[in-house]
N, C-alpha and C positions, 0 to 999 in steps of 0.2 A: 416252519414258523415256530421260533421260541416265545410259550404265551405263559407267563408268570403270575402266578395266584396270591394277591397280594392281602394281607387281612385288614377289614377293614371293622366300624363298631356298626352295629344297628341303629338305626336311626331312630332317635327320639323328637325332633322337634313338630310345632304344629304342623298338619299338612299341608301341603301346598295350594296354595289360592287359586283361583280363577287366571291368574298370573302366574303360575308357575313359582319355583323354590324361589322366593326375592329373599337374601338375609345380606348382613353387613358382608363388606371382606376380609375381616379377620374371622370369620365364621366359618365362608368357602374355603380359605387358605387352610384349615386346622386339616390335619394331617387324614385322609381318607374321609373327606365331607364329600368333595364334590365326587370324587369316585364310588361313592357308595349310590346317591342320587343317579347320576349317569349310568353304575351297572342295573340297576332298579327299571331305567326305561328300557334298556335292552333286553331284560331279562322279559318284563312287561309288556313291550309290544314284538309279539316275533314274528310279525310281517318283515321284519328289519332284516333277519336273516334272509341272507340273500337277495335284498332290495336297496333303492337308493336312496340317501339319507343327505339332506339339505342342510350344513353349517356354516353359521356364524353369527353376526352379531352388530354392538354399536361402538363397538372399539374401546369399552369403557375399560378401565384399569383390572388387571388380571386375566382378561380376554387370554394374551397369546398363549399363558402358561395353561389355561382352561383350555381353549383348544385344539393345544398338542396333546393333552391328556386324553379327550374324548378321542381325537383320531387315532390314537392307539390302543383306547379299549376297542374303539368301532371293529377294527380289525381284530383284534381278541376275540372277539363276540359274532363274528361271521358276517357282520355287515357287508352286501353284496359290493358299493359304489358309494363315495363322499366326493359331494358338489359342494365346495368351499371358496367363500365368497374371498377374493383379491384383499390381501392386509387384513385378511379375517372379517371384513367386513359385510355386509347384509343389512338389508332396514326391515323391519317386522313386515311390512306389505310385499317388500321387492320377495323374500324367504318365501309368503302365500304364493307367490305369484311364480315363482318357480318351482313349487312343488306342483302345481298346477300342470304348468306348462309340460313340466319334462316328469310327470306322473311319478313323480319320486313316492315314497312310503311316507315318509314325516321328514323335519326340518325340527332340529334342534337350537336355537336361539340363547345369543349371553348378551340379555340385558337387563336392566330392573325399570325401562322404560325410562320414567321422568325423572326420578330420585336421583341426588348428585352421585359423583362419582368421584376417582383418586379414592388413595389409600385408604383412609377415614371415611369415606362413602359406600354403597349397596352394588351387589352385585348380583346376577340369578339367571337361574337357567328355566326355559321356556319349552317345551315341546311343543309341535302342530303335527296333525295327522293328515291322512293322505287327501282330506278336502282341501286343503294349504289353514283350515282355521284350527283356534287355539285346540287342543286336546279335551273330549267330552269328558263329565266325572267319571264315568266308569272306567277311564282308560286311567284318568290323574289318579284315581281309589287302587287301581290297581301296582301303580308303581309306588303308592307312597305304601301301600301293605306288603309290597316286596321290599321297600327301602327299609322296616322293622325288623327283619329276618332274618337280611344278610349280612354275614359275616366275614364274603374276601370279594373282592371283584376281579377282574381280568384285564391284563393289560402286557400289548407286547415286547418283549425284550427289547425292538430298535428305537422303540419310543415312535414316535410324531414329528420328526425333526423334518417335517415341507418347509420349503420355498415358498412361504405367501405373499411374497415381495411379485411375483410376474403371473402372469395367465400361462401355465403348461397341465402337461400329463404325468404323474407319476405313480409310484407305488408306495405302499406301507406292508411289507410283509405277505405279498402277495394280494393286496385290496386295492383296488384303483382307485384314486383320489385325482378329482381336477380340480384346480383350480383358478374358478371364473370371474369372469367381470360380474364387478356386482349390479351392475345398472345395465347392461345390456337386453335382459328380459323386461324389464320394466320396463324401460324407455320402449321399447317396441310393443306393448300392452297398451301403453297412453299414446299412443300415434293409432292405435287400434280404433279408442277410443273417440280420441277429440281431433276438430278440424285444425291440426297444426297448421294451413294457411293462412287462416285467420288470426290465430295466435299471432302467426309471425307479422300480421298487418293490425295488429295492435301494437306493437313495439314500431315498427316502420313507419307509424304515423306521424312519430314526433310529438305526438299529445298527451303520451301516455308515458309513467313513471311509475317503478314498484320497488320495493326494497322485500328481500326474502330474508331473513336469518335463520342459520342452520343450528345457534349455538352450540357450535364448534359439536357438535352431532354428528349421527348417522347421515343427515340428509344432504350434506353442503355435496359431496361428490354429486347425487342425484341433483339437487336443482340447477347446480351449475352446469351439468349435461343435458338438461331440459334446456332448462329459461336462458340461459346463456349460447350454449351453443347452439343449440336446437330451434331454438325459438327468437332470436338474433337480440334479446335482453341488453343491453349496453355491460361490461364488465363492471365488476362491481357490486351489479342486482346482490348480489350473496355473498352477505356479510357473515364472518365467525362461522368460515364456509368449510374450516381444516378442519377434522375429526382430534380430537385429541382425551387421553386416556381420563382426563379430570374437568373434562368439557370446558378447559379454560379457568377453572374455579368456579365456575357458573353455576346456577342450579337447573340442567334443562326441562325447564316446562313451561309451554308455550301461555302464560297469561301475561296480564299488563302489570302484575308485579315482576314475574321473573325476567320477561322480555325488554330489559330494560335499555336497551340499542336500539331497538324498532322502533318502542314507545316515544323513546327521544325524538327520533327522525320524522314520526309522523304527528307530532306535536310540533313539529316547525311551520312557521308560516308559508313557508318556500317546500315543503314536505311531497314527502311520492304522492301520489293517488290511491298509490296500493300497498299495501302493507301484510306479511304474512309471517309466520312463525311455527318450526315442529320441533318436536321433544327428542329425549336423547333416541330412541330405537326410530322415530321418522312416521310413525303413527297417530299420531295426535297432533292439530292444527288450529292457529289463532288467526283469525280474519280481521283485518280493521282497514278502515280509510283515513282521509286524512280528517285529523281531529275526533275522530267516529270510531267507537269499540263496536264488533258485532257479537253478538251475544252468541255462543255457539247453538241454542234451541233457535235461533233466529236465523243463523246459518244456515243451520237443516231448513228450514223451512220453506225458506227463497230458494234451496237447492233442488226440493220438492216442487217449486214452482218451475222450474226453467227449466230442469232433468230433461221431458221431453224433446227437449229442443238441441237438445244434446247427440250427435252424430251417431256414436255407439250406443244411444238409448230410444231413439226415434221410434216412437210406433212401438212402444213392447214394458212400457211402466206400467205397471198394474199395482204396485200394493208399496206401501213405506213403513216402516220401525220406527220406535224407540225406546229406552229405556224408562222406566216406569218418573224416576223423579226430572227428567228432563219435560221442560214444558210442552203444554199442550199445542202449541203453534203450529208444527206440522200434521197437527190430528186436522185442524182449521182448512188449509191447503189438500189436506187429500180427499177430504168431503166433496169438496169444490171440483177436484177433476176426476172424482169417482174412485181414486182407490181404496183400496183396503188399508186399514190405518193396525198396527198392533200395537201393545203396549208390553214389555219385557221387563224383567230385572235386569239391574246392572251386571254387566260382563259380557264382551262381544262374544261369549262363546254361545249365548239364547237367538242371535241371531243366525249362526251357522243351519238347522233346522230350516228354518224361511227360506233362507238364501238357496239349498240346497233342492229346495221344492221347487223354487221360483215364484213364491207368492209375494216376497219382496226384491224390489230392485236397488232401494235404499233406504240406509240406518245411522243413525245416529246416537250418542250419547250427549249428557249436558257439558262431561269433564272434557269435553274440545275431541271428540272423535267422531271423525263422521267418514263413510266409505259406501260403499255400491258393490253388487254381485261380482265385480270383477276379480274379486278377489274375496278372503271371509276373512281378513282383521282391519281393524281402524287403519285409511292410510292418507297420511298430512299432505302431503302433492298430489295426489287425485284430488282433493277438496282445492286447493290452488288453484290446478288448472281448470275446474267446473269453475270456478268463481269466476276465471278470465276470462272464459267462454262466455259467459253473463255479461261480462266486460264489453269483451269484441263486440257481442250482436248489439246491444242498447246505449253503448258510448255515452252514457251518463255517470255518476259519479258513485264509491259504493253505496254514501252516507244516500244518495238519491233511489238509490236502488232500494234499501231498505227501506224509509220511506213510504216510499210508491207500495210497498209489501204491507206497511202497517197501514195507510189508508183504504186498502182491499181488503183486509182481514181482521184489521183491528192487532193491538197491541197486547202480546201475554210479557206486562213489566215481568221480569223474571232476577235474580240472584241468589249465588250459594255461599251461605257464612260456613266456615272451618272455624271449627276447634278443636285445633292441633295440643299434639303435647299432652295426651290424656293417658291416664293409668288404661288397663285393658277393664280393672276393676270398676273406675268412673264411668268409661262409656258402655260398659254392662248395666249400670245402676240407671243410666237416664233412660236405658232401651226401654228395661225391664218395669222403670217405672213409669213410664206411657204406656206400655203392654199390658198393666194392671188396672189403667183408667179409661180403656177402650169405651166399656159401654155406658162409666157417669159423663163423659164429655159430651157426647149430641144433646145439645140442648144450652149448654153451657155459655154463661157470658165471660168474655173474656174482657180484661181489664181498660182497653180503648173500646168497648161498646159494641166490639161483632160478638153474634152470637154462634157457637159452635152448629153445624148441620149434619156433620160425619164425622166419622173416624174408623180406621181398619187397620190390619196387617196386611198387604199386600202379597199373596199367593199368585203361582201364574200355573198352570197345565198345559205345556206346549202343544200347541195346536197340529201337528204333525205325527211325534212320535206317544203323547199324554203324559207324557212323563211330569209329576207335579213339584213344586217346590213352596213351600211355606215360610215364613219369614223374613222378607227381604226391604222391608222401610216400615215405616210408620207415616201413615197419610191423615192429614185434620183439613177437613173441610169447611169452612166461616162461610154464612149464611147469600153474602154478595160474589160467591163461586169462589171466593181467593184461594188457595192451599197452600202448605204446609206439610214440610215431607223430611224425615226422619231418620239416617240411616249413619252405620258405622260405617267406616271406609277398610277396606282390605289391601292396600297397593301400599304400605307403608312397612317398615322390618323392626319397627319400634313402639311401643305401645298403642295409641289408637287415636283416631281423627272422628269425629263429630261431625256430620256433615247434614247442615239445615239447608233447605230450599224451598225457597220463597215465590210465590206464584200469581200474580192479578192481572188481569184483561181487564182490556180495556175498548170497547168497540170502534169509540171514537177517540183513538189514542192521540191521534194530533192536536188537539184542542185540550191537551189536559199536560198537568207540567211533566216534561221531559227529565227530571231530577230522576234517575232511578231509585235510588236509597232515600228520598222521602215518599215517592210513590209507598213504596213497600216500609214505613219506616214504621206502622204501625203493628206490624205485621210479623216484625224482627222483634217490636217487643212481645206481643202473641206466642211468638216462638219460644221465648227463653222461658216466662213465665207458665206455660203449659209442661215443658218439659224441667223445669225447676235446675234449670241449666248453672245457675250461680251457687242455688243450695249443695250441690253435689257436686261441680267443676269447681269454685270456686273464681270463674275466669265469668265478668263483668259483659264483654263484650268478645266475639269473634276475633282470631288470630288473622283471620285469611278474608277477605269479601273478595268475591271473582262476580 
């Protein structure tokens, strides 16, 4: 094997996120970026030497040439086996769910998730370790302090030139590489899971109608071999169902801004019953009915209700997640059937610990991710088919179902304003200066008349391994329980996102106006003027309301 020592620079940029290296594509493309990041994992986790390694990705633009590069450092570097998904492709859940399955070492992933794609758009590389979830910090600190140091990486003379067009067996340089279906493990995971009979007599009933869109994603191959084939869906069910390198021009992220095909179809008067939506890597999921958005803390919630009811979950829920600013709705539902409720930072990696003990069975975030034990990363089609499952057994309508959820438990109004477009310097100064007024706030009148009750930093001390973490929102608490919640966002490759969230219950939510944004309108202004959002953004009102 001719294995050539290529030089490459040290790596200067921020470290890698919770997400993994996300940067533009003229950034990956610069001559020894990605090869330096890539020899860094290798070098950093050496379980890999002589173990199997799980690639691919969401087919976003520069995939193939990324690819072929990594399959032939893999081999440089003595990777045992590469499991490489069919057209390079893999969805973030299906990649968990085969390392799982077939005990791989890790699963290296090319996506940037929701963020557009084509030439002009984001591009990134992921690691997951041998739980199938994202990479803990110790392992992400460790390649980004190998990725400063080094100077060449490794890559073999015959290059990476696979056949990803068919499912065979081949070599690179003496390393065996297959290349597999990408939905074959999956699909046989969720037959594991849910009563696919029942599914299939929700569609055979003739009453029942749902539109999926994949935009033009990771997911279209995946639901169109579930819900279409699998589950006798009428053709069609899955729209912007082809994977394509610039996701169509679209931006894929499943809300009722971006989703703007779904939205359409389930704003018709003659509209599906069911409506769903996943983002470019297949991890993240939008639920709505006809006419009817479901909030995603309202999703988890109902999902926490009906979970046990669920074939693969029957008899063995004991405990549920979430992210600390996603609303308290499913804390309400696990009171009620006895579980254990936790509250986490944002980033599906605080739930891998839980998950791994078995103290939770299901987790959610607010930004549309929600997933169960079966796997350890947010997955959009597991959330689908629980939903249909809810479907099948109550034959009511979503908008009814939720509902029936808010007269049980009462109403947590919930929304999240963005404000997108921010210097990194802006949204340092709004942190920092709420971080400075921690302890004059309790007490404080805020300008519509509530008066301040709390206010903190949010810390968490995983309840498993103790590991602590400090910093992660900013929470204001007003006297009638409402809250307010404070945080930068990390998933973006260009300056910085503001991200408020808005919080009130309501016990008797039915009898009170259904308007979300005046519900909470008092509240948004609460928001600005506490964090002096205008004085220091100069931006009047939010770019984004989700």
């Amino acid at each position: 094997m001719a294995v050539l020592e290529e030089a490459t620079t040290p790596f200067t940029d921020q470290r890698p996120g919770t997400s993994g290296l996300r940067k533009t594509v003229a950034q990956f493309s610069q001559p020894g970026y990605l090869e330096n990041f890539v020899q860094a994992i290798f070098d950093a986790v050496p379980e890999l030497h002589g173990g199997t390694l799980v690639l691919g990705g969401d087919g976003r633009y520069y995939s193939d040439p990324a690819l072929r590069t990594i399959l032939a450092m893999a081999s440089a570097s003595g990777v045992g086996r590469v499991l490489v998904g069919r057209r390079g492709l893999l969805s973030t859940p299906a990649c968990s769910a085969i390392i799982r399955r077939r005990q791989a070492v890790a699963g290296i992933l090319l996506t940037a998730s929701h963020n557009p794609g084509g030439p002009q758009g984001d591009f990134g590389v992921k690691l997951n370790t041998g739980n199938g979830g994202p990479a803990p910090e110790g392992v992400t600190e460790a390649v980004y302090a190998r990725s400063r140091e080094l100077e060449r990486y490794r890559i073999v003379a015959e290059g990476g030139e696979v056949d990803l067009e068919r499912e065979h067996e081949t070599q690179i340089a003496g390393m065996p590489v297959a290349v597999i279906d990408p939905v074959a493990d999956y699909k046989a995971l969720m037959n594991e899971l849910f009563d696919f009979d029942a599914l299939r007599g929700l569609f055979a009933s003739g009453r029942f109608s749902m539109v999926f869109d994949a935009m033009h994603a990771v997911t279209g191959p995946y639901a169109k071999a579930l819900l279409e084939d699998e589950l006798g869906a009428p053709p069609g069910t899955v729209i912007n169902g082809e994977p394509r390198p610039d996701f169509g021009g679209g931006h894929p992220d499943p809300n009722p801004t971006r989703a703007v095909d779904l939205m359409a179809r389930m704003e018709a008067d003659d509209g599906p019953d069911f409506g769903a939506a996943s983002d470019g890597d297949g991890d993240r999921n939008m639920i709505v009915g006809r006419r009817f958005f479901v909030s995603p803390p309202d999703s988890l919630a109902v999902l926490a209700d009906h979970l046990d009811r669920i074939p693969g979950y029957r008899g063995r829920v004991m405990g549920v997640a979430r992210s600390m600013p996603t609303s308290r709705a499913v804390d309400r539902v696990a009171r009620a059937h006895g579980y254990e409720a936790f509250e986490t930072p944002t980033g599906w990696k605080f739930f891998g610990n839980l998950l791994d003990a078995g103290r939770i069975q299901l987790c959610g975030e607010e930004s549309f991710g929600t997933s169960s034990d079966h796997v350890r990363e947010k997955d959009g089609l597991w959330a689908v088919l629980a939903w249909l499952s809810i479907l099948a057994e109550r034959r009511i309508s979503v908008e009814a179902v939720v509902r029936d959820h808010w007269a049980r438990f009462g109403r947590d109004f919930y929304t999240r304003h963005d404000y997108e477009g921010l210097t990194r310097e802006q949204g340092d100064r709004v942190i920092q200066g709420l971080r400075d007024k921690l302890g004059e706030l309790p007490g404080a009148l805020t300008g519509p008349g509530l008066r301040v009750s709390g206010a903190d930093e949010f810390a968490y001390t995983d309840p498993i391994d103790g590991h602590a973490i400090e910093g992660q929102g900013i929470r204001v608490t007003l006297e009638d329980g409402s809250r307010v919640v404070y945080r930068l966002s990390g998933t973006g490759t260009q300056g910085a996102t503001l991200r408020v969230y808005l919080e009130r219950w309501q016990g008797d939510a039915l009898r009170h106006n259904d308007e979300l944004q005046e519900v909470l309108g008092d509240l948004a202004q609460i928001s600005r003027e506490i964090a002096e959002v205008q004085a220091i953004t100069g931006m009047v009102a939010p770019s984004l309301v989700v």
